[in-house]
C-alpha positions, 0 to 999 in steps of 0.5 A, a space after each residue: 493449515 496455511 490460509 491464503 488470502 485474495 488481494 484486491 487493490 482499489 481504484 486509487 490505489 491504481 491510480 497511486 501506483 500509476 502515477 509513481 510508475 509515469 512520474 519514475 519513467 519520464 527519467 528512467 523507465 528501467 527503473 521504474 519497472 524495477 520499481 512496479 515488480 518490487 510492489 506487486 512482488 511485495 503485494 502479492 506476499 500478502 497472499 501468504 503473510 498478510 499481517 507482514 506489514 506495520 500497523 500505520 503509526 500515524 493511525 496508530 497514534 490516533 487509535 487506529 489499528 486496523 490498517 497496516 502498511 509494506 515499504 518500498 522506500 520511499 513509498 508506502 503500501 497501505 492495505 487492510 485485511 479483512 476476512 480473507 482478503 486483502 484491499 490494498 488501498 493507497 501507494 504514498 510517497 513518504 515525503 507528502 504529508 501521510 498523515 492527512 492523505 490517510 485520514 481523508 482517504 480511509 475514513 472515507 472508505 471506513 
């Protein structure tokens, strides 16, 4: 039996993709659309396939294994599967320093 499971994105991670999409269509708004299908398209595969994404390597290298992460170079997904569903929690650009955005962010939420 195939399970599917809900998908939920939290108020920051709105907020996230919000501002990768306004940043992405001051130059190109074509882009920036391709961009926010790519996301939601890759999300809403979750529904599906939720352990897809990896396990966050730099929360794994803390001992923390229970967030995984999508790719959409360059930005990172991050979401947790609890239950059935899935809280999708942050878009991060790769670039800023993941590590600390992730640790203040999640450990917050716990």
């Amino acid at each position: 039996m195939n399970l599917s499971y809900d998908i939920f994105w939290t108020t920051s991670a709105e907020h996230d993709l919000k501002e990768v999409i306004d940043f992405i269509a001051r130059e190109n708004l074509e882009n920036a659309l391709k961009i926010l299908t790519e996301i939601r398209k890759k999300t809403s595969e979750l529904k599906s396939h939720p352990e897809r994404g990896r396990i966050v390597p730099e929360l794994q290298s803390q001992g923390i294994f229970l967030y995984r992460e999508l790719l959409v170079p360059p930005w990172r997904i991050i979401y947790r599967i609890k239950d059935t569903q899935i809280n999708v929690l942050s878009v991060l650009d790769s670039w800023r320093n993941v590590e600390d955005i992730l640790l203040e962010r999640l450990i917050k939420r716990g």
